[in-house]
C-alpha positions in Angstrom: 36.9 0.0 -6.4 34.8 -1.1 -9.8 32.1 -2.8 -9.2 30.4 -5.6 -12.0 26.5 -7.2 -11.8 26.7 -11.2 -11.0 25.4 -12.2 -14.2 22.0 -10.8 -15.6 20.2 -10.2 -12.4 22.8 -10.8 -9.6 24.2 -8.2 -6.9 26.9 -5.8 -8.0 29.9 -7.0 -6.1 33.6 -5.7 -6.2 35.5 -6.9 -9.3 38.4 -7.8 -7.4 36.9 -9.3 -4.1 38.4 -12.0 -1.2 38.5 -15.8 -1.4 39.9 -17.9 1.6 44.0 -17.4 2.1 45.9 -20.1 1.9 47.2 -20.7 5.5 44.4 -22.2 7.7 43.4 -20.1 10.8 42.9 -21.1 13.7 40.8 -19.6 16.7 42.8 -17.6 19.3 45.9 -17.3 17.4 47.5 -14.6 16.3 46.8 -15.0 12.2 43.1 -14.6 13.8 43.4 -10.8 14.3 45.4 -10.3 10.9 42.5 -12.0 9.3 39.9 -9.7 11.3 41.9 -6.7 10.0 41.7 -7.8 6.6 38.3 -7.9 6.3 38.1 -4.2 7.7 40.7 -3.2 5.4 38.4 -5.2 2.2 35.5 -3.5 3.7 37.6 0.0 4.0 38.4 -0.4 0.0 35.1 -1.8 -1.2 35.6 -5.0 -1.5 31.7 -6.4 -0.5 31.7 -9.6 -2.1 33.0 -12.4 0.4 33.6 -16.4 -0.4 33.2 -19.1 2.0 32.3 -23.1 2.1 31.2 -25.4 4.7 34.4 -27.0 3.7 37.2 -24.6 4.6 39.4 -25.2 7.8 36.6 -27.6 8.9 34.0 -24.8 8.9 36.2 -22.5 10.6 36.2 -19.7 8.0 32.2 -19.9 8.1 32.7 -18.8 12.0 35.6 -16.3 11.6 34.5 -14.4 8.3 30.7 -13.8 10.3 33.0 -12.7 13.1 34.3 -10.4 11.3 31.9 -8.7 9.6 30.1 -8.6 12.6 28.8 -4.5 13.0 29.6 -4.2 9.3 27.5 -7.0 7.7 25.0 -4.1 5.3 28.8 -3.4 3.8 29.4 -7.4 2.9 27.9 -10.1 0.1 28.7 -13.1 2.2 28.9 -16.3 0.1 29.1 -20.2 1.1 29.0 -23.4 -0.7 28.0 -27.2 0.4 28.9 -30.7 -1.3 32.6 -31.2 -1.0 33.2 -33.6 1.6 36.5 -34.5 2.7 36.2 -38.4 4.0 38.8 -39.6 6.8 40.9 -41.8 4.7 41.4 -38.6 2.4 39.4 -39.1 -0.5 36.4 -36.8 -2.0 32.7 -37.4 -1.8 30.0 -34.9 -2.8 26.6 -34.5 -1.1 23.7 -32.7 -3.5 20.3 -34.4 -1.9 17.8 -31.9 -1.3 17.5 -32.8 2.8 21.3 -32.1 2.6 21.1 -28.6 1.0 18.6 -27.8 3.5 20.7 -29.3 6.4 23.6 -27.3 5.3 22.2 -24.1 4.3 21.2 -24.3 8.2 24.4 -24.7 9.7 26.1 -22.5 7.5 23.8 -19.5 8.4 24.5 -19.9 11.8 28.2 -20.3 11.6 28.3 -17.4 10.0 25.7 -15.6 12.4 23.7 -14.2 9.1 19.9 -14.3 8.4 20.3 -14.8 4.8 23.8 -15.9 2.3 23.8 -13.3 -0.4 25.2 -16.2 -2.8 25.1 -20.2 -2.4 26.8 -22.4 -4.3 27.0 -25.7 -4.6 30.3 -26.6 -4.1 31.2 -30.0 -6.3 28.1 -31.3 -8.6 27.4 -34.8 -7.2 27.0 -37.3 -9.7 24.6 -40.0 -8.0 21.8 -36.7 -7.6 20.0 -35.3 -10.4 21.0 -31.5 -10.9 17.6 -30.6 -10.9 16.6 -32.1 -7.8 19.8 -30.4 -5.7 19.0 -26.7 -7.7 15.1 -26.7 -6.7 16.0 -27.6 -3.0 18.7 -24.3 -3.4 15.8 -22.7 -5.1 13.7 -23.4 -2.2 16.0 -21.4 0.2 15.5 -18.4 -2.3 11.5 -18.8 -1.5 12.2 -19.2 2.6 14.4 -16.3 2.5 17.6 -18.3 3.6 19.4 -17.3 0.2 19.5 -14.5 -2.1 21.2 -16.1 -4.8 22.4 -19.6 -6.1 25.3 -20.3 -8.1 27.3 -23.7 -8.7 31.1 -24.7 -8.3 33.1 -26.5 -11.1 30.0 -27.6 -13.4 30.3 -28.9 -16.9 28.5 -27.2 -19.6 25.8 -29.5 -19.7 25.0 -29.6 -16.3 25.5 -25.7 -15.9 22.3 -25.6 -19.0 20.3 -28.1 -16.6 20.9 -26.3 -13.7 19.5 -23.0 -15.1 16.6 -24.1 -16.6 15.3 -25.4 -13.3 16.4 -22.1 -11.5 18.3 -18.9 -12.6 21.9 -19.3 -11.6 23.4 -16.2 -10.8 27.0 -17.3 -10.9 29.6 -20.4 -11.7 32.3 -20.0 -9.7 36.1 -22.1 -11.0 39.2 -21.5 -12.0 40.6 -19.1 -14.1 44.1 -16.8 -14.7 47.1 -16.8 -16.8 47.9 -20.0 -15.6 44.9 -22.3 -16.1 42.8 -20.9 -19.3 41.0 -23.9 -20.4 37.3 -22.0 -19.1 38.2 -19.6 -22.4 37.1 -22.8 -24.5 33.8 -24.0 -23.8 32.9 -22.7 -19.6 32.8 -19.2 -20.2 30.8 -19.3 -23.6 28.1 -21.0 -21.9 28.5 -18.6 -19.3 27.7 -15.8 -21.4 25.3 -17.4 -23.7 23.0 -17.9 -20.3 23.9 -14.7 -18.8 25.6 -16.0 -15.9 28.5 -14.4 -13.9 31.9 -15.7 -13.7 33.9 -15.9 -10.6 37.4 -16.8 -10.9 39.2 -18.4 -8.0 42.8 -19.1 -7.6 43.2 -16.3 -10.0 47.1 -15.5 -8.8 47.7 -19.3 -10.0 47.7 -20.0 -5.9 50.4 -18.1 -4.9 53.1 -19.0 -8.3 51.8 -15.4 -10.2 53.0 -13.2 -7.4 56.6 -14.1 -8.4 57.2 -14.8 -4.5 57.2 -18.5 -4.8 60.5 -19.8 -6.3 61.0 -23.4 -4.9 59.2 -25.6 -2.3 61.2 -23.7 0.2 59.3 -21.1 0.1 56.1 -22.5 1.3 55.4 -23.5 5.2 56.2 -27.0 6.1 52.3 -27.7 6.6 51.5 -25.8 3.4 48.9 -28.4 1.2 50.4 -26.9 -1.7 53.5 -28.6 -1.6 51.3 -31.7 -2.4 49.9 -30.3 -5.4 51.3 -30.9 -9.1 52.1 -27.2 -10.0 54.5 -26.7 -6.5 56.2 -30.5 -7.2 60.1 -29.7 -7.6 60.4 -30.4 -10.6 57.2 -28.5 -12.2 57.9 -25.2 -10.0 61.8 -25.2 -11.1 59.8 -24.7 -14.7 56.9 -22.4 -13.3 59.0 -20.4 -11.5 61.1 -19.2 -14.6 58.2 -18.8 -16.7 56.7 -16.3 -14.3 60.6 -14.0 -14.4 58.4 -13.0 -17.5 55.5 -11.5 -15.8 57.7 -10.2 -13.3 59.5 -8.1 -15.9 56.6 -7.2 -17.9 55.5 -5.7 -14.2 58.5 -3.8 -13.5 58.0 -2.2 -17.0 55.0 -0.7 -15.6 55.7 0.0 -13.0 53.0 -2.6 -11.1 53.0 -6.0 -8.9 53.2 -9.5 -10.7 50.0 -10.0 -8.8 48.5 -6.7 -10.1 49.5 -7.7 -13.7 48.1 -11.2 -13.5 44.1 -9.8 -12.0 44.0 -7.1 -14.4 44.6 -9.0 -17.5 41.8 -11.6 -16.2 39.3 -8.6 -15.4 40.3 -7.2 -19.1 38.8 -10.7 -20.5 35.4 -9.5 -20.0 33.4 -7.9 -17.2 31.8 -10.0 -16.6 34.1 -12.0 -14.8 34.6 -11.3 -11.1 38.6 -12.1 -9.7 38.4 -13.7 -5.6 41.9 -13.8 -4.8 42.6 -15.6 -1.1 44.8 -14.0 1.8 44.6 -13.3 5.1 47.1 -10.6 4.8 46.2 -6.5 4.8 49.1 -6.0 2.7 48.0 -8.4 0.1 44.3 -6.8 0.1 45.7 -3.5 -0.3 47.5 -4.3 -3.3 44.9 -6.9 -5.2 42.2 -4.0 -4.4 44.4 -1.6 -6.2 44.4 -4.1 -9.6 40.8 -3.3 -10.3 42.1 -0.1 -11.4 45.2 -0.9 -13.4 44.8 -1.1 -17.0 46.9 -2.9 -19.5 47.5 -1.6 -23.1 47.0 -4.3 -26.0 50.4 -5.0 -26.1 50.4 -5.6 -22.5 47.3 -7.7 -22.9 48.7 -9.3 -26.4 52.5 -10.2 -24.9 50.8 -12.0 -21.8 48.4 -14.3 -24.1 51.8 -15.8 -25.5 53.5 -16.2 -22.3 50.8 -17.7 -20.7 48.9 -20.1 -23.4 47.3 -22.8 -22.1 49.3 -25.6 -21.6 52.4 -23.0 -21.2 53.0 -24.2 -17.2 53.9 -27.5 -15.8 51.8 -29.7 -13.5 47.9 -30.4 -13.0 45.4 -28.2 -11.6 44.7 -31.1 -8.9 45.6 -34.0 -8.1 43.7 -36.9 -9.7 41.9 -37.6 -6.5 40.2 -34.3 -6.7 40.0 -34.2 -10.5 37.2 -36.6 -10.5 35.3 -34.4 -9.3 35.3 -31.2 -11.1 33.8 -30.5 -14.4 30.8 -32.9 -14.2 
């Protein structure tokens, strides 16, 4: 495994690490001990760098990753976020007063049954809270010891600026692949300019850059992706066929379409750091492997016209859950 610094003075952490898969776990059944086993097999390849929020599967995946690292936790970065609230009639609210942060930073430490979270994020910026006030309560955890790092979720440029100057942020953490490149225009500059480490999420494009997604059919009946724009019937008909291009360039090498996809998003600077989600040891095995696959210019060249922004069909999110990014 390669390993890149989180931003100027962050941890060194894997370049390809593990996000949250996509199929919700629950405790005591059998996707439980698949998930245990890939984290040993992460751990095993060296991935260390680990992403949680207080907002996956209801604060499940808090519990289950601490599980299982348990015995190996000097091997893992453990990560978390707070912020992004789900409310019961299914819209978004966001949560960044400082009593909050503190409140969650709490629970979230002993869900995951760690003495400190290598890396904190806020999870959604909320707009009703100064940035300033929710980054010096984060900043305060640095001083108690609860938190090693901070880092923010899905920030504008402007509030990314604001947020550093009132504490060193080690890392923004969003979207980013061959499917959604609109970071490349103003996200990742500012990135850079501040020295601040990029961590891309959803980097396979959820699922649609593996090639093994072709129509709705292919997703469980309880899968939330089949409410989201990309995976509609009529934008994954078009998605599906754009990615028969990846999947040949692949075969030409000799590679995965998922291997293809990471490396050409590691190849766009290191210091970008890919998280793709599973629960899967197969899948581990095989993103781990990408860190060490590199693509020629041509490789690199034929994929940036393929994949130009705008080139798929459907919205990132719903409009819901747009509202809230980018702020």
């Amino acid at each position: 495994m390669k390993y890149r610094r989180l931003g100027r003075s962050g941890p060194q952490v894997s370049a390809v690490s593990l996000g949250r898969g996509a199929t919700p776990v629950r405790f005591g059944e059998p996707l439980e001990a698949e998930f245990n086993a890939t984290i040993r097999a992460a751990l095993d390849r060296g991935i260390n760098f680990f992403d949680s929020s207080d907002a996956y599967w209801g604060t499940r995946h808090e519990v289950l990753l601490g599980r299982a690292i348990k015995g190996r936790r000097s091997e893992a970065l453990v990560t978390s976020k707070f912020g992004n609230i789900d409310l019961p009639d299914g819209t978004k609210a966001t949560n960044g007063r400082p009593d909050y942060v503190l409140e969650c930073c709490e629970a979230s430490l002993k869900r995951l049954a760690v003495d400190v979270i290598d890396v904190y994020y806020l999870h959604r910026v909320d707009p009703n809270v100064p940035i300033e006030e929710t980054v010096g309560a984060m900043a305060q955890l640095i001083s108690q010891g609860k938190v090693r790092f901070i880092g923010l979720c899905e920030a504008g440029v402007k509030t990314l600026k604001r947020a550093h100057r009132e504490h060193p942020i080690a890392a923004l953490q969003t979207e980013y692949s061959l499917w959604f490149r609109d970071s490349e225009q103003e996200i990742l500059p500012a990135c850079r300019e501040l020295g601040i480490g990029y961590v891309a999420y959803a980097p396979l494009g959820r699922g649609l850059l593996t090639g093994r997604i072709k129509s709705v059919d292919d997703l469980p009946p309880d899968d939330r992706r089949r409410k989201h724009p990309r995976f509609l019937p009529e934008n994954l008909a078009k998605n599906a066929k754009l990615v028969q291009a990846l999947e040949a360039l692949a075969a030409r090498i000799h590679a995965s379409p998922a291997q293809v996809a990471l490396a050409w998003l590691l190849a766009q600077g290191e210091d970008i750091v890919a998280i793709p989600g599973t629960n899967h040891v197969a899948n581990v095995e095989q993103n781990a492997a990408a860190a060490e696959l590199r693509l020629d210019a041509k490789d690199l060249a034929e994929l940036d016209e393929l994949f130009a922004p705008g080139a798929g069909a459907g919205a990132r999110y719903t409009d819901n859950v747009l509202k809230g990014v980018g702020l």
